[in-house]
C-alpha positions as CSV (number, residue, x, y, z in Angstrom):
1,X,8.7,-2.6,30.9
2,X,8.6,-0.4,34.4
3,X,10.6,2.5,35.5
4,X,13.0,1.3,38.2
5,X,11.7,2.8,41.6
6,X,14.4,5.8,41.8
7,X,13.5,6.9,37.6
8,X,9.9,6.5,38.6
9,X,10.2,8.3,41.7
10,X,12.6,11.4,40.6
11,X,9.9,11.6,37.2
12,X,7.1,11.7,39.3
13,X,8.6,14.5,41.6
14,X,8.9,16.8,38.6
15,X,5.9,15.9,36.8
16,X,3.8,16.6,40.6
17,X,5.5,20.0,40.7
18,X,5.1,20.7,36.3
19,X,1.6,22.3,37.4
20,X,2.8,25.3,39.4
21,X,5.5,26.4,36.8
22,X,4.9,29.7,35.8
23,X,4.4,30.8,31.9
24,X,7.6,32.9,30.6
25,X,7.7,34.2,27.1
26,X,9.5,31.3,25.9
27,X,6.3,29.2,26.7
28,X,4.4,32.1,24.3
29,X,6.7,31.6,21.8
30,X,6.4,27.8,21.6
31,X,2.6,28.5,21.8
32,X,2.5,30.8,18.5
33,X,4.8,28.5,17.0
34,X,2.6,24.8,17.8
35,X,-0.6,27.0,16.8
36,X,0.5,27.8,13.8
37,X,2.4,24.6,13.0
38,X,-1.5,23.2,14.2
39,X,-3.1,25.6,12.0
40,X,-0.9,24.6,8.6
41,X,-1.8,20.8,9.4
42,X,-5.5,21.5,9.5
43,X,-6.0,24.2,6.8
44,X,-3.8,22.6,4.1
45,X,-5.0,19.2,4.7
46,X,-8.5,20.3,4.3
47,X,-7.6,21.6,0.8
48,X,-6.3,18.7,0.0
49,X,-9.5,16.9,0.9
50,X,-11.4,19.7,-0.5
51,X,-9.7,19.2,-3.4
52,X,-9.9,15.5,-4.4
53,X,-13.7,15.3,-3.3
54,X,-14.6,18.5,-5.2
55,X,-13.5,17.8,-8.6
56,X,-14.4,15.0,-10.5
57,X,-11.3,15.2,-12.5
58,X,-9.2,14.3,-9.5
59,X,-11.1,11.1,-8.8
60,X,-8.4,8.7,-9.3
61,X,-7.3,5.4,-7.1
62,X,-4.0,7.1,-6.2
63,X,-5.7,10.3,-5.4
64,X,-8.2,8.1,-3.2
65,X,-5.1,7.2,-1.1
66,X,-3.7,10.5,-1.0
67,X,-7.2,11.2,0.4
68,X,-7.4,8.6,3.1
69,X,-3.5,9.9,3.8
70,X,-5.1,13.8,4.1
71,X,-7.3,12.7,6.4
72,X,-5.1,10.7,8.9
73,X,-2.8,14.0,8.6
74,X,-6.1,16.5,9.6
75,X,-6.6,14.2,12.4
76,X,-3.5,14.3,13.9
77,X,-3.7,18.4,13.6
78,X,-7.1,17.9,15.1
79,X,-6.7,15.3,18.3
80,X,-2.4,14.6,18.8
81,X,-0.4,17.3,17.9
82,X,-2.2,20.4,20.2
83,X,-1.9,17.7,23.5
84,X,1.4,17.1,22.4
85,X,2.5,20.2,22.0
86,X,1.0,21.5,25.3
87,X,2.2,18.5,26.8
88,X,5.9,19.6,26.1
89,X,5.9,22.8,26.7
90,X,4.1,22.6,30.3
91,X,6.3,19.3,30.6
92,X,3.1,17.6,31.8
93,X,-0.3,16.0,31.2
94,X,-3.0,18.2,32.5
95,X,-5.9,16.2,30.7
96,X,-6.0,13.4,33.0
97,X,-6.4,9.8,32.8
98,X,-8.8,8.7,30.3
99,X,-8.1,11.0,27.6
100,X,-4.6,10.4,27.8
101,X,-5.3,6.4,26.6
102,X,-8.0,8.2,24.0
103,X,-4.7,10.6,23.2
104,X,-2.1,7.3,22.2
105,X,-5.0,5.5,20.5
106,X,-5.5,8.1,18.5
107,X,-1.3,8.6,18.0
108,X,-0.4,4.8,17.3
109,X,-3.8,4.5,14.7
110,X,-3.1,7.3,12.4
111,X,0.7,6.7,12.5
112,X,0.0,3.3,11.1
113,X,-2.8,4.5,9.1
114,X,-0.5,7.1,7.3
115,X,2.6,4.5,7.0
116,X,0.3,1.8,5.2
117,X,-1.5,4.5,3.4
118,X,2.0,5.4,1.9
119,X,2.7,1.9,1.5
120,X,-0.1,0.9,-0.7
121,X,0.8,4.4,-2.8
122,X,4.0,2.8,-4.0
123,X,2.2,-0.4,-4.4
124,X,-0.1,1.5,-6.8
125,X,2.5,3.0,-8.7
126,X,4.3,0.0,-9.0
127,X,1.4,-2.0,-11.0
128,X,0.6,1.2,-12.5
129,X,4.2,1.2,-14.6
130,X,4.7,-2.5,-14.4
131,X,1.4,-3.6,-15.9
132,X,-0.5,-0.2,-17.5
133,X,-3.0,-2.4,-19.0
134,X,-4.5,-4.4,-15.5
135,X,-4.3,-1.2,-13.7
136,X,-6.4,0.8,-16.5
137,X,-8.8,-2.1,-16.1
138,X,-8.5,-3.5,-12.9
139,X,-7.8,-0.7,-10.9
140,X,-10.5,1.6,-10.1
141,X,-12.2,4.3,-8.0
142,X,-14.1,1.3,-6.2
143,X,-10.9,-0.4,-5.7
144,X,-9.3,2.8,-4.1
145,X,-12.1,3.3,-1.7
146,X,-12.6,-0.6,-0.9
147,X,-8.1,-0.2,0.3
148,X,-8.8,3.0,1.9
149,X,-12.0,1.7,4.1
150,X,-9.9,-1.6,4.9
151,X,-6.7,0.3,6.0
152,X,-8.5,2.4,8.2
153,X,-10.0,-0.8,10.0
154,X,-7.9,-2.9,10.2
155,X,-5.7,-0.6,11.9
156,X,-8.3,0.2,14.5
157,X,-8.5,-3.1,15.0
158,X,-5.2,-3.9,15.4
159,X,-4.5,-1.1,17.4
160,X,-7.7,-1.5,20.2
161,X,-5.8,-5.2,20.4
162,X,-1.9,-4.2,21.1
163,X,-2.6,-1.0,23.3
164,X,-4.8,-3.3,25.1
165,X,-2.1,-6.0,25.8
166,X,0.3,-3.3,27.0
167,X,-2.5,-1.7,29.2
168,X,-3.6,1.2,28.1
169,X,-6.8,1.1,29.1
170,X,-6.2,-0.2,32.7
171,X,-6.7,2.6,35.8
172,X,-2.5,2.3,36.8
173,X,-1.9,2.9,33.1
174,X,-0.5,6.5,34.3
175,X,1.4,5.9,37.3
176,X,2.2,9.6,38.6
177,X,0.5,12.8,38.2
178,X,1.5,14.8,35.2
179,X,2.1,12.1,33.0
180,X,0.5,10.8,29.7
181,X,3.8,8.4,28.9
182,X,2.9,4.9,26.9
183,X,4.6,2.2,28.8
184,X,6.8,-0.2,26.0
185,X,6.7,-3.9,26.9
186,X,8.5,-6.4,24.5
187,X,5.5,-6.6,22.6
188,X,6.5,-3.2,21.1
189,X,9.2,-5.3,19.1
190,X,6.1,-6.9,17.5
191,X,4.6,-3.3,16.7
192,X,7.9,-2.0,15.5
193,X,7.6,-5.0,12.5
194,X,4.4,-4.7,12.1
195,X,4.1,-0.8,11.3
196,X,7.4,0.1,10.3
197,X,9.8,-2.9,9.5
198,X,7.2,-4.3,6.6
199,X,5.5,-1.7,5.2
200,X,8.9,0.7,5.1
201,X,10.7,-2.6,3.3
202,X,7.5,-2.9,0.9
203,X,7.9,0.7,0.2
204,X,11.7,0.7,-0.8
205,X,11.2,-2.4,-2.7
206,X,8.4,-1.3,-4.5
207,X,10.3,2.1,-5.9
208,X,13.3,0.4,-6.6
209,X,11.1,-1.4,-8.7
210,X,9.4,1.6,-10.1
211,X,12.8,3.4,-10.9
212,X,14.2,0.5,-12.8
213,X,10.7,-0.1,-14.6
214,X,10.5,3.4,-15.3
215,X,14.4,3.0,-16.7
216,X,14.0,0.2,-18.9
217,X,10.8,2.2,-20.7
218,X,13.0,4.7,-21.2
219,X,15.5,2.8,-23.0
220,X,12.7,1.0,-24.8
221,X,11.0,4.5,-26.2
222,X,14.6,5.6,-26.6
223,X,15.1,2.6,-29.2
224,X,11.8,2.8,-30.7
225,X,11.3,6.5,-31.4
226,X,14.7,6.3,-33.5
227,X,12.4,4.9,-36.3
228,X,8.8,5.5,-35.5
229,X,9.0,8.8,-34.6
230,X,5.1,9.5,-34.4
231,X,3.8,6.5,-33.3
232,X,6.2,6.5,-30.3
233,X,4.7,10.1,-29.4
234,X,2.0,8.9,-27.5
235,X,3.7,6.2,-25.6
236,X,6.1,8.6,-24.6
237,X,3.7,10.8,-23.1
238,X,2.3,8.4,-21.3
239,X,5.4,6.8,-19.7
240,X,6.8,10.1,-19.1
241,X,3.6,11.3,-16.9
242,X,3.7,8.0,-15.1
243,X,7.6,8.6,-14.6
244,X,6.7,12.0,-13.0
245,X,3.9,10.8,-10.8
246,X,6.4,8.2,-9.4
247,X,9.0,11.0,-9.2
248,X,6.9,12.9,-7.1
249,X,5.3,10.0,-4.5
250,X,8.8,9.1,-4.8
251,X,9.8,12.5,-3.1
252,X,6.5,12.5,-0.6
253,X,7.6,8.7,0.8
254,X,11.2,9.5,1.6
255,X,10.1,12.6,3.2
256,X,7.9,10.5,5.1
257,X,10.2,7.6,5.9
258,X,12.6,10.7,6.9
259,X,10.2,11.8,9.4
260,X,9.5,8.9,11.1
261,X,12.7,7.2,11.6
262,X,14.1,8.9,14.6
263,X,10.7,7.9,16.9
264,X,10.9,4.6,15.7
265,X,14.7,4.2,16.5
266,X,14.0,5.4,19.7
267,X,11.4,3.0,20.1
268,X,13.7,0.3,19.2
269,X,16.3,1.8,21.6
270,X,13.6,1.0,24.3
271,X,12.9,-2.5,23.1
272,X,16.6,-3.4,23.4
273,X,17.5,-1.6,26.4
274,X,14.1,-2.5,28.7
275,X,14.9,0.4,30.5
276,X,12.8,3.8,30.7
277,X,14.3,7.0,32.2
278,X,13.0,10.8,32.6
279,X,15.4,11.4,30.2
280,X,14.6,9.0,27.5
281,X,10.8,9.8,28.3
282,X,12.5,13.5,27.7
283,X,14.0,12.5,24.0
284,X,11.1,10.5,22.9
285,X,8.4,13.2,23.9
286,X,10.5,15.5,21.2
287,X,11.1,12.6,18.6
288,X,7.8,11.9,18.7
289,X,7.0,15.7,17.1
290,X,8.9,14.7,14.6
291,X,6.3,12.2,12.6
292,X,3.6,14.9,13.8
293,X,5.3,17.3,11.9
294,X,5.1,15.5,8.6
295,X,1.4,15.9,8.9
296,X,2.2,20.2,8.0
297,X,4.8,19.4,5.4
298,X,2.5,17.2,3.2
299,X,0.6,19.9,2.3
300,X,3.2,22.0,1.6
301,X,5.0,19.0,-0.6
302,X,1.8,18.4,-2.6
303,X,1.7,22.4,-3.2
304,X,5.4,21.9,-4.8
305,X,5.3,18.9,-6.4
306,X,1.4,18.5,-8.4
307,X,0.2,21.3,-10.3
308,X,-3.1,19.5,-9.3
309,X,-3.0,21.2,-6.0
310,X,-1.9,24.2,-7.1
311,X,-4.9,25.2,-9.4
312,X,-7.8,23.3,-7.0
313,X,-6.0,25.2,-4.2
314,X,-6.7,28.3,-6.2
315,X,-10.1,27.7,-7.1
316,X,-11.2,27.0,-3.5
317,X,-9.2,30.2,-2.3
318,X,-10.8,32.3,-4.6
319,X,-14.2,30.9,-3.7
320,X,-14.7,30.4,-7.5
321,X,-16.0,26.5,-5.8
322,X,-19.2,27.8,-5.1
323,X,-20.0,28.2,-8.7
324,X,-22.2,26.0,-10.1
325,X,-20.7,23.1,-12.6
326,X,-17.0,24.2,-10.4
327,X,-16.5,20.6,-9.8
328,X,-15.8,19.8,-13.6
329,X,-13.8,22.9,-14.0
330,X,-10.1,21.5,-14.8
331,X,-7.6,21.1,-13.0
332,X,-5.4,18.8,-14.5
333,X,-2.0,20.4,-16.7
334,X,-1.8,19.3,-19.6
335,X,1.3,17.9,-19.7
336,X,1.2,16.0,-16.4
Protein backbone atom coordinates (compact mmCIF):
# COMPACT_ATOMS: atom_id res chain seq x y z
CA UNK A 1 0.00 0.00 0.00
CA UNK A 2 1.12 3.88 -0.94
CA UNK A 3 0.88 7.02 1.02
CA UNK A 4 -1.82 9.11 -0.58
CA UNK A 5 -0.05 12.17 -2.39
CA UNK A 6 -0.85 14.87 0.42
CA UNK A 7 0.60 12.12 3.52
CA UNK A 8 3.48 11.45 1.19
CA UNK A 9 4.02 14.89 0.39
CA UNK A 10 3.64 16.64 4.07
CA UNK A 11 6.18 13.27 5.32
CA UNK A 12 8.53 14.03 2.80
CA UNK A 13 8.64 17.86 3.69
CA UNK A 14 9.65 17.08 7.29
CA UNK A 15 11.86 14.22 6.68
CA UNK A 16 13.87 16.78 3.80
CA UNK A 17 14.19 19.34 6.60
CA UNK A 18 15.01 16.33 9.70
CA UNK A 19 18.78 16.93 8.58
CA UNK A 20 19.26 20.52 9.68
CA UNK A 21 17.58 20.05 13.16
CA UNK A 22 19.86 21.03 15.64
CA UNK A 23 20.93 18.53 18.74
CA UNK A 24 19.35 19.87 22.29
CA UNK A 25 20.01 17.98 25.41
CA UNK A 26 17.02 16.02 25.07
CA UNK A 27 18.62 14.41 21.91
CA UNK A 28 21.87 13.57 24.55
CA UNK A 29 19.74 12.21 26.87
CA UNK A 30 17.98 9.78 24.50
CA UNK A 31 21.61 9.09 23.26
CA UNK A 32 22.97 7.90 26.79
CA UNK A 33 19.87 6.18 27.26
CA UNK A 34 19.77 3.96 23.53
CA UNK A 35 23.67 3.40 24.26
CA UNK A 36 23.26 2.02 27.23
CA UNK A 37 20.02 0.17 26.51
CA UNK A 38 22.53 -0.95 23.21
CA UNK A 39 25.22 -1.75 25.59
CA UNK A 40 22.93 -4.20 27.98
CA UNK A 41 21.67 -6.07 24.78
CA UNK A 42 25.17 -6.75 23.61
CA UNK A 43 27.07 -7.45 26.92
CA UNK A 44 24.45 -9.66 28.62
CA UNK A 45 23.71 -11.50 25.55
CA UNK A 46 27.32 -12.38 25.10
CA UNK A 47 27.33 -13.92 28.58
CA UNK A 48 24.72 -15.77 27.84
CA UNK A 49 26.48 -17.18 24.73
CA UNK A 50 29.64 -17.24 26.66
CA UNK A 51 28.02 -19.16 28.99
CA UNK A 52 26.28 -22.13 27.20
CA UNK A 53 29.33 -22.62 24.80
CA UNK A 54 31.86 -22.47 27.75
CA UNK A 55 30.61 -25.04 30.02
CA UNK A 56 29.99 -28.45 29.11
CA UNK A 57 27.56 -28.81 31.83
CA UNK A 58 25.19 -26.40 30.07
CA UNK A 59 25.13 -28.36 26.81
CA UNK A 60 21.57 -29.23 26.73
CA UNK A 61 18.88 -29.09 23.67
CA UNK A 62 16.93 -26.39 25.50
CA UNK A 63 20.03 -24.50 26.29
CA UNK A 64 20.90 -24.93 22.44
CA UNK A 65 17.73 -22.83 21.78
CA UNK A 66 18.28 -20.42 24.37
CA UNK A 67 21.60 -20.07 22.47
CA UNK A 68 20.31 -19.62 18.91
CA UNK A 69 17.64 -17.08 20.88
CA UNK A 70 21.00 -15.11 22.48
CA UNK A 71 22.30 -14.76 19.40
CA UNK A 72 19.30 -13.32 17.37
CA UNK A 73 19.03 -10.88 20.62
CA UNK A 74 23.08 -9.78 20.14
CA UNK A 75 22.35 -9.13 16.65
CA UNK A 76 19.67 -6.94 17.01
CA UNK A 77 21.97 -4.90 19.73
CA UNK A 78 24.53 -5.17 17.04
CA UNK A 79 22.82 -4.17 13.42
CA UNK A 80 18.72 -2.71 14.40
CA UNK A 81 18.50 -1.24 17.47
CA UNK A 82 21.53 1.67 17.22
CA UNK A 83 19.80 2.71 13.47
CA UNK A 84 16.69 2.62 15.17
CA UNK A 85 17.39 4.45 17.80
CA UNK A 86 19.22 7.16 15.78
CA UNK A 87 16.67 6.95 13.47
CA UNK A 88 14.02 8.21 16.09
CA UNK A 89 15.65 10.58 17.73
CA UNK A 90 16.99 12.58 14.42
CA UNK A 91 13.36 11.57 13.11
CA UNK A 92 15.21 10.51 9.95
CA UNK A 93 17.30 8.00 7.97
CA UNK A 94 20.75 9.41 7.34
CA UNK A 95 22.19 5.97 6.08
CA UNK A 96 20.79 5.98 2.77
CA UNK A 97 19.33 3.71 0.47
CA UNK A 98 20.86 0.37 0.44
CA UNK A 99 21.52 -0.12 4.00
CA UNK A 100 18.23 0.84 4.89
CA UNK A 101 16.77 -2.60 2.82
CA UNK A 102 20.09 -4.35 4.65
CA UNK A 103 18.54 -2.49 8.00
CA UNK A 104 14.60 -4.33 7.62
CA UNK A 105 16.18 -7.62 6.45
CA UNK A 106 18.02 -7.79 9.19
CA UNK A 107 14.71 -6.46 11.56
CA UNK A 108 12.05 -8.87 9.98
CA UNK A 109 14.85 -12.08 10.13
CA UNK A 110 15.74 -11.95 13.72
CA UNK A 111 12.16 -10.97 14.82
CA UNK A 112 10.99 -14.30 13.28
CA UNK A 113 14.08 -16.04 14.23
CA UNK A 114 13.54 -15.04 18.01
CA UNK A 115 9.54 -15.78 17.84
CA UNK A 116 10.14 -19.48 16.32
CA UNK A 117 13.10 -19.89 18.56
CA UNK A 118 10.65 -19.33 21.51
CA UNK A 119 8.23 -21.45 19.84
CA UNK A 120 10.20 -24.60 19.51
CA UNK A 121 11.28 -23.78 23.50
CA UNK A 122 7.79 -24.57 24.56
CA UNK A 123 7.68 -27.36 22.05
CA UNK A 124 10.71 -28.84 23.92
CA UNK A 125 9.32 -28.47 27.15
CA UNK A 126 6.24 -29.86 26.23
CA UNK A 127 7.70 -33.44 25.09
CA UNK A 128 10.05 -33.01 27.82
CA UNK A 129 7.06 -33.41 30.61
CA UNK A 130 4.68 -35.22 28.31
CA UNK A 131 7.00 -38.04 27.28
CA UNK A 132 10.43 -37.94 29.79
CA UNK A 133 11.47 -41.10 28.37
CA UNK A 134 11.56 -40.11 24.13
CA UNK A 135 13.06 -36.88 25.14
CA UNK A 136 16.01 -38.50 27.30
CA UNK A 137 16.52 -40.68 24.29
CA UNK A 138 15.47 -38.94 21.41
CA UNK A 139 16.21 -35.62 22.09
CA UNK A 140 19.70 -34.54 21.98
CA UNK A 141 22.53 -31.98 21.60
CA UNK A 142 22.55 -32.95 17.72
CA UNK A 143 18.89 -32.58 17.60
CA UNK A 144 19.12 -28.98 19.25
CA UNK A 145 21.77 -27.77 16.83
CA UNK A 146 20.13 -29.59 13.66
CA UNK A 147 16.46 -27.08 14.93
CA UNK A 148 18.63 -24.17 15.62
CA UNK A 149 20.68 -24.32 12.02
CA UNK A 150 17.09 -24.92 10.26
CA UNK A 151 15.34 -22.04 12.06
CA UNK A 152 17.95 -19.74 11.15
CA UNK A 153 17.53 -20.71 7.38
CA UNK A 154 14.62 -21.11 6.75
CA UNK A 155 13.85 -17.75 7.97
CA UNK A 156 16.40 -16.16 5.71
CA UNK A 157 14.86 -17.78 3.20
CA UNK A 158 11.63 -16.86 3.77
CA UNK A 159 12.46 -13.54 4.47
CA UNK A 160 14.90 -12.68 1.13
CA UNK A 161 11.31 -14.10 -0.55
CA UNK A 162 8.50 -11.70 1.22
CA UNK A 163 10.65 -8.43 1.46
CA UNK A 164 11.31 -9.10 -2.06
CA UNK A 165 7.55 -9.30 -3.14
CA UNK A 166 6.90 -6.03 -1.26
CA UNK A 167 10.03 -4.37 -2.85
CA UNK A 168 12.60 -3.92 -0.68
CA UNK A 169 15.23 -4.21 -2.73
CA UNK A 170 13.89 -2.09 -5.72
CA UNK A 171 15.67 1.69 -6.20
CA UNK A 172 11.96 3.56 -5.32
CA UNK A 173 11.88 1.42 -2.23
CA UNK A 174 12.47 4.80 -0.20
CA UNK A 175 10.44 7.35 -1.81
CA UNK A 176 11.63 10.75 0.01
CA UNK A 177 14.76 11.68 1.65
CA UNK A 178 15.12 10.91 5.28
CA UNK A 179 13.22 7.88 5.20
CA UNK A 180 14.02 4.12 5.94
CA UNK A 181 9.90 3.26 6.27
CA UNK A 182 8.91 -0.60 5.06
CA UNK A 183 6.04 -0.18 2.78
CA UNK A 184 3.01 -2.93 3.94
CA UNK A 185 1.18 -4.40 1.03
CA UNK A 186 -1.66 -7.03 1.78
CA UNK A 187 0.88 -9.58 1.68
CA UNK A 188 1.84 -8.38 5.19
CA UNK A 189 -1.45 -10.23 6.32
CA UNK A 190 0.37 -13.39 5.12
CA UNK A 191 3.51 -12.40 7.31
CA UNK A 192 1.39 -11.41 10.22
CA UNK A 193 0.20 -15.55 10.19
CA UNK A 194 3.10 -16.75 9.35
CA UNK A 195 5.41 -15.14 12.26
CA UNK A 196 3.03 -14.31 14.78
CA UNK A 197 -0.50 -15.84 14.45
CA UNK A 198 1.09 -19.72 14.33
CA UNK A 199 3.94 -19.78 16.26
CA UNK A 200 2.28 -17.36 19.18
CA UNK A 201 -0.94 -20.03 19.03
CA UNK A 202 1.67 -23.02 19.13
CA UNK A 203 3.29 -21.37 22.05
CA UNK A 204 -0.02 -20.91 24.28
CA UNK A 205 -1.11 -24.27 23.28
CA UNK A 206 1.88 -25.92 24.05
CA UNK A 207 2.09 -24.35 27.95
CA UNK A 208 -1.33 -24.94 28.54
CA UNK A 209 -0.39 -28.19 27.87
CA UNK A 210 2.72 -28.08 30.04
CA UNK A 211 0.73 -26.56 33.01
CA UNK A 212 -1.94 -29.17 33.03
CA UNK A 213 0.89 -32.08 32.47
CA UNK A 214 2.90 -30.65 35.07
CA UNK A 215 -0.62 -30.62 37.32
CA UNK A 216 -1.69 -34.01 36.76
CA UNK A 217 2.13 -35.28 37.96
CA UNK A 218 1.55 -33.51 40.78
CA UNK A 219 -1.52 -35.15 41.71
CA UNK A 220 0.00 -38.47 40.69
CA UNK A 221 3.25 -38.01 43.13
CA UNK A 222 0.74 -36.55 45.55
CA UNK A 223 -1.13 -40.02 45.51
CA UNK A 224 1.82 -42.06 45.39
CA UNK A 225 4.19 -40.68 47.96
CA UNK A 226 1.24 -41.28 50.58
CA UNK A 227 2.58 -44.88 50.59
CA UNK A 228 5.94 -45.15 49.03
CA UNK A 229 7.47 -42.46 50.55
CA UNK A 230 11.13 -43.22 49.29
CA UNK A 231 10.65 -44.51 46.19
CA UNK A 232 8.58 -41.48 45.16
CA UNK A 233 11.66 -39.16 46.24
CA UNK A 234 13.34 -39.39 43.16
CA UNK A 235 10.40 -38.97 40.91
CA UNK A 236 9.53 -36.06 42.67
CA UNK A 237 12.67 -34.45 42.10
CA UNK A 238 12.64 -34.94 38.85
CA UNK A 239 9.07 -33.64 38.03
CA UNK A 240 9.61 -30.83 40.31
CA UNK A 241 12.90 -29.54 38.33
CA UNK A 242 11.02 -30.07 35.09
CA UNK A 243 8.01 -28.06 36.74
CA UNK A 244 10.51 -25.22 37.41
CA UNK A 245 12.23 -25.12 34.06
CA UNK A 246 8.67 -24.80 32.53
CA UNK A 247 7.87 -22.18 35.24
CA UNK A 248 10.66 -20.22 34.20
CA UNK A 249 10.37 -20.41 30.00
CA UNK A 250 6.96 -20.00 30.99
CA UNK A 251 7.77 -16.49 32.48
CA UNK A 252 10.57 -15.65 29.54
CA UNK A 253 7.64 -16.42 26.61
CA UNK A 254 4.99 -14.16 28.01
CA UNK A 255 7.46 -11.54 28.50
CA UNK A 256 8.20 -12.12 24.97
CA UNK A 257 4.71 -12.38 23.61
CA UNK A 258 4.18 -9.04 25.82
CA UNK A 259 6.81 -7.39 23.92
CA UNK A 260 5.82 -7.96 20.75
CA UNK A 261 2.15 -7.52 20.60
CA UNK A 262 1.80 -3.84 20.27
CA UNK A 263 4.13 -3.84 16.71
CA UNK A 264 2.22 -6.58 15.52
CA UNK A 265 -1.18 -4.91 16.23
CA UNK A 266 -0.03 -2.07 14.65
CA UNK A 267 0.92 -4.00 11.78
CA UNK A 268 -2.43 -5.46 11.62
CA UNK A 269 -3.91 -1.95 12.01
CA UNK A 270 -2.08 -1.28 8.66
CA UNK A 271 -3.30 -4.46 6.90
CA UNK A 272 -6.98 -3.48 7.68
CA UNK A 273 -6.85 0.07 7.20
CA UNK A 274 -4.53 0.19 3.71
CA UNK A 275 -3.78 3.44 4.67
CA UNK A 276 -0.20 4.86 5.85
CA UNK A 277 0.21 8.31 7.52
CA UNK A 278 3.21 10.43 9.08
CA UNK A 279 1.54 9.76 12.06
CA UNK A 280 1.06 6.04 11.98
CA UNK A 281 4.70 5.92 10.46
CA UNK A 282 5.25 8.12 13.86
CA UNK A 283 3.52 5.24 16.24
CA UNK A 284 4.91 2.32 14.53
CA UNK A 285 8.62 3.75 14.50
CA UNK A 286 8.12 3.78 18.58
CA UNK A 287 6.20 0.31 18.67
CA UNK A 288 8.63 -1.10 16.87
CA UNK A 289 11.33 -0.33 19.98
CA UNK A 290 9.21 -2.24 21.80
CA UNK A 291 10.24 -5.99 20.51
CA UNK A 292 13.95 -4.38 20.28
CA UNK A 293 13.78 -3.89 23.74
CA UNK A 294 13.09 -7.45 24.76
CA UNK A 295 16.41 -8.18 23.30
CA UNK A 296 18.04 -6.17 26.94
CA UNK A 297 15.43 -7.72 29.20
CA UNK A 298 16.35 -11.40 28.29
CA UNK A 299 19.37 -11.15 29.85
CA UNK A 300 18.27 -9.55 32.70
CA UNK A 301 15.23 -12.35 32.97
CA UNK A 302 17.73 -15.31 32.66
CA UNK A 303 19.84 -13.41 35.49
CA UNK A 304 16.51 -13.78 37.72
CA UNK A 305 15.06 -16.71 36.86
CA UNK A 306 18.31 -19.72 36.37
CA UNK A 307 20.78 -19.95 38.90
CA UNK A 308 22.65 -21.30 35.78
CA UNK A 309 23.36 -17.78 34.64
CA UNK A 310 24.01 -16.49 37.73
CA UNK A 311 27.18 -18.68 38.72
CA UNK A 312 28.57 -18.92 34.73
CA UNK A 313 27.92 -15.12 34.80
CA UNK A 314 30.26 -15.04 37.82
CA UNK A 315 32.83 -17.20 36.69
CA UNK A 316 33.31 -15.24 33.41
CA UNK A 317 33.17 -11.83 35.43
CA UNK A 318 35.69 -12.88 37.61
CA UNK A 319 37.90 -14.15 34.77
CA UNK A 320 38.18 -17.44 36.74
CA UNK A 321 37.21 -18.78 32.68
CA UNK A 322 40.58 -18.56 31.71
CA UNK A 323 41.62 -21.34 33.99
CA UNK A 324 42.37 -24.41 32.65
CA UNK A 325 39.63 -27.37 33.09
CA UNK A 326 37.02 -23.88 33.80
CA UNK A 327 34.65 -25.39 31.35
CA UNK A 328 33.82 -28.47 33.65
CA UNK A 329 33.68 -26.27 36.67
CA UNK A 330 29.84 -26.56 37.80
CA UNK A 331 27.47 -24.60 37.38
CA UNK A 332 24.38 -26.35 37.81
CA UNK A 333 22.35 -25.97 41.62
CA UNK A 334 21.77 -28.71 42.96
CA UNK A 335 18.39 -28.62 43.40
CA UNK A 336 17.35 -27.17 39.95
Amino acid sequence: MNLTEDHQRKFCVQSSSCLENESTAVDVLFYVSAAAAVFLTVCGNLLVIISICHFKQLHTPTNLLLLSLAVADLLVGITVMPFHFIMLIESCWVFGTMFCSIFNLFLFNLTCVSIYNVAFIAVDRYIALYDPFLYSTKITVKSGLIVSFFIWFLSFLYNIIFLNFNGLFTENNITCPGECMFQCSAMCSLDFVVVFVLPCSSIIVMYLNIFAIAKKHANTITSVSKQHTKASEGMHHTMASERKAAKRLGILVSVFILFLLPCYLGLLSTVLSFENTSLYIDMMNIFGCIPLLNSSINPILYALLYPWFQKSAKVILTLRIFSSESSHINVLPETS
